[in-house]
C-alpha positions as CSV (number, residue, x, y, z in Angstrom):
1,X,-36.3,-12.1,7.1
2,X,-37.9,-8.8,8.2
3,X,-35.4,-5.7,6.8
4,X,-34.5,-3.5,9.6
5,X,-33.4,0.2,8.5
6,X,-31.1,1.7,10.8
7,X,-32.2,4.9,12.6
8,X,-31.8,8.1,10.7
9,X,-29.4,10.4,12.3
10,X,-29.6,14.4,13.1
11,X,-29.2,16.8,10.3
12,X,-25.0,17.6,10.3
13,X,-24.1,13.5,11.6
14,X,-24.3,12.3,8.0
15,X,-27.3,12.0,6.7
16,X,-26.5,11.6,2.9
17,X,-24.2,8.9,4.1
18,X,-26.9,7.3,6.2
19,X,-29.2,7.4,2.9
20,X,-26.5,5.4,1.0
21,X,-26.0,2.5,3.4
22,X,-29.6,2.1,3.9
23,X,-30.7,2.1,0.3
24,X,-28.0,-0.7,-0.2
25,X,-29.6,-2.6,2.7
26,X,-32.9,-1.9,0.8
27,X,-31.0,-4.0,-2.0
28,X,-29.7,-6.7,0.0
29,X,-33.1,-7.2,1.6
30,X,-34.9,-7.7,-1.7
31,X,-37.0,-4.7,-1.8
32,X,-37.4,-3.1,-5.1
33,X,-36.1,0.8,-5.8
34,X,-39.6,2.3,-5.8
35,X,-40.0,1.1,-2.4
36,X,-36.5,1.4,-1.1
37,X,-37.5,5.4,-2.0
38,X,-40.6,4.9,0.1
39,X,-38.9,3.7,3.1
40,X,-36.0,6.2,2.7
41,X,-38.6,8.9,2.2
42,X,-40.6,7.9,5.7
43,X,-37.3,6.7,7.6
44,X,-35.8,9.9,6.9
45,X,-39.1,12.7,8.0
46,X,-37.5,13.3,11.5
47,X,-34.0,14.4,10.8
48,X,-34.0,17.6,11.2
49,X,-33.8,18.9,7.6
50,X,-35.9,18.7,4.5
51,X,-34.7,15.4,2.7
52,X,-34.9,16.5,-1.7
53,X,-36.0,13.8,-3.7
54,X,-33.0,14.1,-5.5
55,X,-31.0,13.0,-2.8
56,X,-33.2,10.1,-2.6
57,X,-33.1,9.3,-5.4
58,X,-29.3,9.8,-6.0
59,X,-28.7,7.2,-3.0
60,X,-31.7,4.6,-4.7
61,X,-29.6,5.1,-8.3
62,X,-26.6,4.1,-6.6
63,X,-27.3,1.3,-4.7
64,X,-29.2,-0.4,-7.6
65,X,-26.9,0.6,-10.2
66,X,-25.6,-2.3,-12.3
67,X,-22.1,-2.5,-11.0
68,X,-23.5,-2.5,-7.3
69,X,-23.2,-5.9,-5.6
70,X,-26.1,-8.4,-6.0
71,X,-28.8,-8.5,-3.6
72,X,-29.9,-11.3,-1.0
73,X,-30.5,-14.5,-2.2
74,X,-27.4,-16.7,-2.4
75,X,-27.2,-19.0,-5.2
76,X,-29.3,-21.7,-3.8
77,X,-32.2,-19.5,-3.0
78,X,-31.4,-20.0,1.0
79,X,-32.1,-16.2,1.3
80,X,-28.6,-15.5,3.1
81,X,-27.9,-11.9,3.2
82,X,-25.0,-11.0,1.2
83,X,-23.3,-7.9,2.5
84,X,-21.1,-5.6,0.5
85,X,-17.2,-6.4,2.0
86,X,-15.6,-3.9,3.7
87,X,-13.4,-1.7,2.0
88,X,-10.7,-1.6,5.0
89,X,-9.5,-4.3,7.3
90,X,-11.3,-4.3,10.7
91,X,-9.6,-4.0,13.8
92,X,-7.5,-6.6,14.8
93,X,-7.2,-7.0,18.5
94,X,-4.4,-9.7,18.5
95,X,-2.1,-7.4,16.0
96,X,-2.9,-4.2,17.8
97,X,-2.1,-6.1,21.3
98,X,1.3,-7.2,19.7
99,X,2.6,-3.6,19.1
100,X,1.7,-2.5,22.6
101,X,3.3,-5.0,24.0
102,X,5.7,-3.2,23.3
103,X,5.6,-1.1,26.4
104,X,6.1,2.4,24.6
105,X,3.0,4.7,25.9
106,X,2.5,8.6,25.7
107,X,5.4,9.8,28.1
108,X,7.7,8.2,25.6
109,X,5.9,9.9,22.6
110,X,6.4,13.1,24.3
111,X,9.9,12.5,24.8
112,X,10.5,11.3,21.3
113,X,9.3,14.9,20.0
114,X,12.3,16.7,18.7
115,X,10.8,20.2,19.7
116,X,9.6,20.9,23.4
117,X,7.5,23.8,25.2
118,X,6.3,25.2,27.6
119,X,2.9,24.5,28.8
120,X,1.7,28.4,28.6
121,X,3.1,29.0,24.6
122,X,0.0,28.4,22.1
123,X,1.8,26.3,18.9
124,X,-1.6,26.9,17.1
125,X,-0.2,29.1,14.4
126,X,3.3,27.9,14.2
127,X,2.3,24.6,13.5
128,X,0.2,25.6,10.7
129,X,2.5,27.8,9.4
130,X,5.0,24.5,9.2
131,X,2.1,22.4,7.8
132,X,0.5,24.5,5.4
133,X,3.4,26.7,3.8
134,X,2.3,29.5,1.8
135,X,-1.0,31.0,1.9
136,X,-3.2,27.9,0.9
137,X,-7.4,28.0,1.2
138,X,-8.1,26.4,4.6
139,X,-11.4,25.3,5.6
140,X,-11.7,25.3,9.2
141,X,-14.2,24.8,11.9
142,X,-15.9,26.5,15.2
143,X,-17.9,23.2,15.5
144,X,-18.7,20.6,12.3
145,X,-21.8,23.2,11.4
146,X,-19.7,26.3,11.4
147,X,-16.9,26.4,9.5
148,X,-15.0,29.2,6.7
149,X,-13.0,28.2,4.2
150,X,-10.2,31.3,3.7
151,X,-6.4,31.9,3.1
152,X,-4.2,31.1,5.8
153,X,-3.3,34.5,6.2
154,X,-7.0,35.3,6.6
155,X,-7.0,32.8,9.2
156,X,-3.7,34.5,11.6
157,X,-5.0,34.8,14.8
158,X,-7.8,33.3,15.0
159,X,-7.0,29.6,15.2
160,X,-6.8,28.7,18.4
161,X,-10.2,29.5,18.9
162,X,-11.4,26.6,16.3
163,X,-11.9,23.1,17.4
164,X,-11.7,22.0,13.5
165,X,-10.1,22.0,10.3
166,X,-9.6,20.4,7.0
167,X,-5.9,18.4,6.9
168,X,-5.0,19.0,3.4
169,X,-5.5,22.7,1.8
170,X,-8.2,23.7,-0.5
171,X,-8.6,23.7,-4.1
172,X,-11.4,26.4,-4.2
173,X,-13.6,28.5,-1.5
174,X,-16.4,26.9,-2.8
175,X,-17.7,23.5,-3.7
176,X,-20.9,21.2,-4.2
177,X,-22.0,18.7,-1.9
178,X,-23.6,15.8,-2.7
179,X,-26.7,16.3,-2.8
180,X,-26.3,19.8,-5.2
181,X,-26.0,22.0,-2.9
182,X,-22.7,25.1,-2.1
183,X,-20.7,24.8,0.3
184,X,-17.4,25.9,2.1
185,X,-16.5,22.1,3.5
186,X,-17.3,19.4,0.2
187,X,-14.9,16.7,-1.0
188,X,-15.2,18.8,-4.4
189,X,-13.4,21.5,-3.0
190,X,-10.6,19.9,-1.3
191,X,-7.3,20.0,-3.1
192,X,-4.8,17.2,-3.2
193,X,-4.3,15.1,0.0
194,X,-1.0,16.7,2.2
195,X,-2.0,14.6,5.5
196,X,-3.1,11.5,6.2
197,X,-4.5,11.7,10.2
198,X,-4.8,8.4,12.0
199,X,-6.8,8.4,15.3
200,X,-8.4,5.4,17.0
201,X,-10.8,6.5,19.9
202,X,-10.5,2.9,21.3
203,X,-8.3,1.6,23.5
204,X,-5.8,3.3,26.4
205,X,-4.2,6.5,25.6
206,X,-0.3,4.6,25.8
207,X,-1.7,2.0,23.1
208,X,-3.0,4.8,20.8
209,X,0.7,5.8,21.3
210,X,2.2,2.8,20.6
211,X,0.3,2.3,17.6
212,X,1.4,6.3,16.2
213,X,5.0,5.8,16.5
214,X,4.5,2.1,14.9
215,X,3.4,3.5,11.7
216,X,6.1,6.2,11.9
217,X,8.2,3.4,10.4
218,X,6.4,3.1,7.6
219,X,5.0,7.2,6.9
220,X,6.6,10.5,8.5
221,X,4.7,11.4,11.9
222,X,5.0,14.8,12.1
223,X,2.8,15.9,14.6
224,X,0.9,14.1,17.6
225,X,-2.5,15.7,18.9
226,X,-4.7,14.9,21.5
227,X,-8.3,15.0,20.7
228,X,-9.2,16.9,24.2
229,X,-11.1,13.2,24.9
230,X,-10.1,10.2,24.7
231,X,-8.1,9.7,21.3
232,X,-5.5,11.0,19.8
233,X,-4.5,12.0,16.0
234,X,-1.4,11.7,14.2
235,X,-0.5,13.1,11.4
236,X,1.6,11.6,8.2
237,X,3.2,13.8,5.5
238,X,1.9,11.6,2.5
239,X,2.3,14.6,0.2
240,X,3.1,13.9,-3.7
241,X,3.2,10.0,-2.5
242,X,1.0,7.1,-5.2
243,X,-2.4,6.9,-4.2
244,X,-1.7,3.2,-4.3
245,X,1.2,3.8,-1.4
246,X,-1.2,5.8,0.7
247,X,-4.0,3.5,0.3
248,X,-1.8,0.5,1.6
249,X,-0.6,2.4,4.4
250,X,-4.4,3.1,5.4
251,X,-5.0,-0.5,5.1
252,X,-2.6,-1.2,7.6
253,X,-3.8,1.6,10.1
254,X,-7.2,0.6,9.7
255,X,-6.2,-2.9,10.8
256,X,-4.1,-1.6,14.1
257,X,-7.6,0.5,14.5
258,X,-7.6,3.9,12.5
259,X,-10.6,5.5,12.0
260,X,-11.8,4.9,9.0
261,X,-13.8,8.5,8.4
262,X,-10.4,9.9,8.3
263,X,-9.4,8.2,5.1
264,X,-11.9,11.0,3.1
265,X,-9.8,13.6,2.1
266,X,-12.4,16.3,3.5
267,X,-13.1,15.1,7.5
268,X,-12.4,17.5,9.7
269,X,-9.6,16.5,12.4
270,X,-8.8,18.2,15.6
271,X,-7.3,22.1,15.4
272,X,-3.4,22.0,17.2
273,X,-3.2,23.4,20.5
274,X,-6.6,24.8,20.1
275,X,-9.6,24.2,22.5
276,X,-12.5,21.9,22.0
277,X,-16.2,23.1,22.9
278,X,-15.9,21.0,26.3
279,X,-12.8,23.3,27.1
280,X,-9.9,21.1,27.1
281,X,-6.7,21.7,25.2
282,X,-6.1,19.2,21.7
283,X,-2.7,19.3,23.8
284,X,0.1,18.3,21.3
285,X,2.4,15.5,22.4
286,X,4.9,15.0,19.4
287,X,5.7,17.7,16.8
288,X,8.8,16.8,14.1
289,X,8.9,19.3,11.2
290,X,12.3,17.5,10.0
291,X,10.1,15.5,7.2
292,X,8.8,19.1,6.3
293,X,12.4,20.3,5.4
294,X,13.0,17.2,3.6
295,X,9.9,17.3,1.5
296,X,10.5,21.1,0.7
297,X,14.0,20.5,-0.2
């Protein structure tokens, strides 16, 4: 079997992560990790930043680490490739199909919000005020490259000019990716998880609905966005809930087609009522701060 590495992506489109998986298909294929470093090292020339060794070598440590999964050869030497299982469910087109049979699509969603507007009020900064009480760090974004991390009230103002932020407050300005290096937007800098988004970019925009208010029996939707594409993102107070809760509830969405990226506590999701950089409005559809009262209270 000749290994195939997947093409390296752009500098800013997950690089590090692209390091990981490949160094573990490295592993499955049999290769050893001085040469899975070789490969990573000449895969990677093109990608628009200077690759460190360390971060190499941090991705080779990890995939050949002794608690990784083993490599290709199945126990009777047939040299079938044993991949690493997925940690979420895939997408399951009969269960997804079976809640939008339902026949609920967006114009119900919309109707189902307990709070309505009109079409020429910005909700940018009164929905965060209702989502992030206080004056919590916020990392937010002009575009996945540019991005601050400030108080909220640093913030006032501005927000409907960002495409981006960060669905859970901050725990410092300041983190460490990585690969070792500062930065404003890390998973080391992002406090405890407030929000769970869900958004599935496949699929009509009425099943994407369906699917939202499905889960709202099982997690508070509090607020419906559209993505200014083709997707939308909802978001479920999971504040203060067990890990082990969350995590099930994930498992489900992933199954009815969530977006897996979205489970990391630091991915950026789509600003409120802001504007994306092809110009269209994240237009919110649904927006219920009763579960925000309750949870306060």
């Amino acid at each position: 079997m000749r290994l195939r590495i997947q093409p390296c992506p752009h500098t800013g489109d997950g690089v590090h992560t692209w390091l990981l998986a490949q160094a573990n298909r490295c592993r499955w294929g049999g290769l050893v990790p001085a040469t899975t470093a070789n490969v990573l090292r000449e895969a990677s020339r093109n990608c628009g930043r200077s690759v460190p060794e360390r971060e190499i070598d941090d991705a080779v440590r990890k995939a050949f680490e002794p608690d990784s999964p083993p490599g290709n050869r199945s126990p009777r030497g047939k040299g079938r490739l044993h991949r690493r299982p997925p940690v979420w469910p895939e997408r399951d087109p009969e269960r997804i199909a079976a809640v939008a049979a339902s026949g609920i699509g967006l114009a119900d969603l919309w109707h189902l919000s307990p709070l309505w507007w009109d079409d020429d009020l910005n909700l940018t900064e009164l929905i965060i005020d209702a989502l992030f009480p206080g004056d919590p760090l916020l990392c937010c974004g002009w575009s996945k490259s540019r991005f601050d991390t400030r108080p909220r009230s640093a913030w006032r103002g501005e927000l409907n000019r960002l495409q981006l932020l960060v669905p859970s407050p901050m725990s410092s300005v300041w983190g460490i990716t990585k690969d070792g290096r500062p930065s404003k937007h890390t998973e080391s800098n992002t406090g405890p998880r407030r929000w769970l988004v869900i958004e599935s970019d496949q699929g009509a925009i009425d099943q994407q609905a369906a699917v939202l208010l499905h889960l709202a029996q099982c997690a508070p939707l509090v607020l419906v966005v559209h993505s200014g594409r083709r997707s939308l993102h909802g978001w479920f107070l999971v504040a203060g809930q067990p890990e082990e809760k969350v995590r099930k509830f994930f498992r489900y969405a992933s199954a009815l087609g969530a977006d897996k990226k979205l489970w990391k506590p630091e991915q950026f999701a789509r600003m409120p009522d802001a504007r994306r950089d092809n110009g269209n409005r994240q237009t919110v559809f649904f927006f219920n701060p009763q579960p925000l009262h309750a949870h306060a209270s």
